[in-house]
Rosetta silent file (secondary structure, phi, psi, omega in degrees, C-alpha in Angstrom):
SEQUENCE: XXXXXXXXXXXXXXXXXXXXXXXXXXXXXXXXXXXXXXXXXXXXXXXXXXXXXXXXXXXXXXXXXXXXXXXXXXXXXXXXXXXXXXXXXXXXX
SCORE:     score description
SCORE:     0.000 S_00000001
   1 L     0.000  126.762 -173.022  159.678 -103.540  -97.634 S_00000001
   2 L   -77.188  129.110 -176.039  155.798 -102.466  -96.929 S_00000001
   3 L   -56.338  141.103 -173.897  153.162 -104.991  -98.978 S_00000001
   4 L   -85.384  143.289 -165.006  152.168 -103.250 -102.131 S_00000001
   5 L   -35.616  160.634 -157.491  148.985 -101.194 -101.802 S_00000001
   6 E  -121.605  130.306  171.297  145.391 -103.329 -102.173 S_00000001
   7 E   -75.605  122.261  141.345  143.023 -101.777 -104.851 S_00000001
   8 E  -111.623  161.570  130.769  139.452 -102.822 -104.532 S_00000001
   9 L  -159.602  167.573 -145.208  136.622 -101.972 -106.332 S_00000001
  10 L   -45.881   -6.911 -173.064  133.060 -101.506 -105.977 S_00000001
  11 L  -107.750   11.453  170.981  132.263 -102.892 -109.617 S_00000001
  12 L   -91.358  -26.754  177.660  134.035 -106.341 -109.026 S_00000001
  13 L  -120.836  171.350 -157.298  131.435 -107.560 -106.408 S_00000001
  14 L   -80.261  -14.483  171.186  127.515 -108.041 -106.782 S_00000001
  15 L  -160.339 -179.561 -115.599  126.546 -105.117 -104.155 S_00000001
  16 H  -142.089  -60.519  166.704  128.314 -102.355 -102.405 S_00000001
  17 H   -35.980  -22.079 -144.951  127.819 -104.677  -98.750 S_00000001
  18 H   -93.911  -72.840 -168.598  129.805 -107.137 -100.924 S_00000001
  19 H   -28.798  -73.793 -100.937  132.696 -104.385 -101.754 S_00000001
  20 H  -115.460  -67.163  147.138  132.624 -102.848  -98.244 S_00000001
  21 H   -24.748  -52.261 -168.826  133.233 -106.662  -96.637 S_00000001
  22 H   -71.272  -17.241 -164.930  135.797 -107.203  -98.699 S_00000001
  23 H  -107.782  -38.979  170.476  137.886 -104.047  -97.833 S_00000001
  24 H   -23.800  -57.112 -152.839  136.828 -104.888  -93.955 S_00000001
  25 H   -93.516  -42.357  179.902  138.587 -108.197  -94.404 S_00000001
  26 H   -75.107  -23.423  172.566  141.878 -106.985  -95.950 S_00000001
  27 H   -62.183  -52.274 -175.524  141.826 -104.404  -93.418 S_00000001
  28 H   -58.425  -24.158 -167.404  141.363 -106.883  -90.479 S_00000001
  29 H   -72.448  -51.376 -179.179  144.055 -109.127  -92.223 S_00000001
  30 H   -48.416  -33.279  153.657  146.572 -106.014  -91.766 S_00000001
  31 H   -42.944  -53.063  177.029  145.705 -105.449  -88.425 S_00000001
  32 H   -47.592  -47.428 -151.527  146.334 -109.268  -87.766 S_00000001
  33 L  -105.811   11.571  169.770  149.984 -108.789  -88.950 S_00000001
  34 L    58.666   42.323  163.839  150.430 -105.725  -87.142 S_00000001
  35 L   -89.944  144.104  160.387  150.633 -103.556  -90.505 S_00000001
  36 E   -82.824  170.360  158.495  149.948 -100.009  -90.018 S_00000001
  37 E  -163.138  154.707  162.787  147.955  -98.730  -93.299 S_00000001
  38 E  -117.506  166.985 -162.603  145.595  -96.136  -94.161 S_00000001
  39 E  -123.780  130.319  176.794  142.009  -96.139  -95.998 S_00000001
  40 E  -133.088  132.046 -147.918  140.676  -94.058  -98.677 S_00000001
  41 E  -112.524  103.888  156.597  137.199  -94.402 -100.363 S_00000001
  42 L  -125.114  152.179 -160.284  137.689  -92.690 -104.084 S_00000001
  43 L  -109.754  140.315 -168.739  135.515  -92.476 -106.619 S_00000001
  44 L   -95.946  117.599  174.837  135.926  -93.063 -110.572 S_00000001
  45 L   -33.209  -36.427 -179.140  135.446  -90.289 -112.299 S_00000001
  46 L   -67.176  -32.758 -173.662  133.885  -92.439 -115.440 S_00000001
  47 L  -165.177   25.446 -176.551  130.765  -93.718 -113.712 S_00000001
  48 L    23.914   74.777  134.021  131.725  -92.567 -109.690 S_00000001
  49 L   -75.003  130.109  163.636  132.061  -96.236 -108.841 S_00000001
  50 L   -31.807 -119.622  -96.385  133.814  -96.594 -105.533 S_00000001
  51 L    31.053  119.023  150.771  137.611  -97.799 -105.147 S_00000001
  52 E   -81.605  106.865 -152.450  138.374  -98.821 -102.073 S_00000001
  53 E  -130.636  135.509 -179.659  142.502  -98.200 -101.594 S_00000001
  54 E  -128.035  130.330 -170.100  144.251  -99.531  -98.543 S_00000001
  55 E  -150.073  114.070  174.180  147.788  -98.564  -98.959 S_00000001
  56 E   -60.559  155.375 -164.038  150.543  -99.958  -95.742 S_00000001
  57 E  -121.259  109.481  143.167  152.415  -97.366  -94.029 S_00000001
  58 L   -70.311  101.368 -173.598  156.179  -98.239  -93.285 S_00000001
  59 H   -80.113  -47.214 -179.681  156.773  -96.239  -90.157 S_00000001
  60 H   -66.914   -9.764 -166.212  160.593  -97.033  -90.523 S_00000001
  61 H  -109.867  -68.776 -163.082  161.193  -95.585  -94.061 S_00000001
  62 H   -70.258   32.025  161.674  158.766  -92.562  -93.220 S_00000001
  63 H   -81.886  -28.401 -162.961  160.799  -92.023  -90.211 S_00000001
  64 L   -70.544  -69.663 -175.572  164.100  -92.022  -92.250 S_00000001
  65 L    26.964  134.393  153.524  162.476  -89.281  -94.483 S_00000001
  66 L   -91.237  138.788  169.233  164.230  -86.089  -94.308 S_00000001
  67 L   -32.399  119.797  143.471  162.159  -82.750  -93.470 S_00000001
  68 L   -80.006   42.075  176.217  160.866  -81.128  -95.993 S_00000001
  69 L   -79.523  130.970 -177.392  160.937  -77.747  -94.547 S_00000001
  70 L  -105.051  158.226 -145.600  162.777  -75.510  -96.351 S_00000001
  71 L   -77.775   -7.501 -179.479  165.429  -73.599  -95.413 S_00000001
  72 L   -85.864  145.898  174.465  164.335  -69.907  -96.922 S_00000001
  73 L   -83.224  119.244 -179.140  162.187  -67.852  -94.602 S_00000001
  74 L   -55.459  174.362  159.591  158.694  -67.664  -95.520 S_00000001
  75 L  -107.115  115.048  176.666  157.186  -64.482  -96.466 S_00000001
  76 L   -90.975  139.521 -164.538  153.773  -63.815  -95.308 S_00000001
  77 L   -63.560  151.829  173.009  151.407  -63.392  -98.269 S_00000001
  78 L  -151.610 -171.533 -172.746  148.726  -61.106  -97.908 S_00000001
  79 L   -69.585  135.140  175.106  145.668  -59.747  -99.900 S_00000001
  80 H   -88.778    1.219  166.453  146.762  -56.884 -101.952 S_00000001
  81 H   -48.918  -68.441 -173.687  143.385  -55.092 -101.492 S_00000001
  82 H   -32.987  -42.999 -162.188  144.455  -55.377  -97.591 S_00000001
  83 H   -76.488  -32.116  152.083  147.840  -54.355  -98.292 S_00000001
  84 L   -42.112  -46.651 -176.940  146.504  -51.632 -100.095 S_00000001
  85 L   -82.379  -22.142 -164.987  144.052  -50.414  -97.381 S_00000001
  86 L   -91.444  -19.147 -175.430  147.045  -50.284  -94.823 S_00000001
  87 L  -106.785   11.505 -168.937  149.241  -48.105  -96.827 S_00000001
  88 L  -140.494   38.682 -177.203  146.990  -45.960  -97.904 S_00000001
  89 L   -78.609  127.284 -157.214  144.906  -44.714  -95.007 S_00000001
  90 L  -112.094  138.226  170.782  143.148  -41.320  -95.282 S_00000001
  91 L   -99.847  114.542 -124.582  141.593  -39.805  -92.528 S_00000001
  92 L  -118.308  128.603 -177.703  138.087  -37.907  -93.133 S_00000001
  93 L  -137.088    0.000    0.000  137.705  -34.720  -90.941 S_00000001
């Protein structure tokens, strides 16, 4: 079982260097312990304070995964202006 994802954010420490450290240092711990994880900087809608989100990656469970490809045969979509222009070409003499 993968450690549950680490929240930070930017309105818990006294400056944005502060914040920014802090998410360094959890990164660097995961790193230590030979967790993979990935990092995403999002912003709160309410006052666009930062959140820092570090969230571990279990490479064994998203191996197990099954495909999601699905088994129907795409169609390809097209413009219908385009689709329009192709069936309905006139030639000018």
């Amino acid at each position: 079982m993968s450690p549950a994802p680490i929240v930070l954010l930017e309105t818990d420490y006294e400056t944005i260097d502060a914040a920014i450290a802090a998410k360094d240092e959890q990164a660097a711990q995961l790193t230590d312990q030979g967790i993979s994880f990935k990092q995403q900087t999002l912003y709160r809608a309410t006052d666009g304070a930062r959140l820092f989100l570090i969230t571990p990656i279990d490479l064994e469970l998203e191996a197990d995964e099954p495909s999601r490809a699905s088994s129907k045969p795409r169609t390809r979509r097209t413009n219908p202006q385009k689709r329009r222009e192709r069936t309905q070409q006139v030639n000018y003499r």
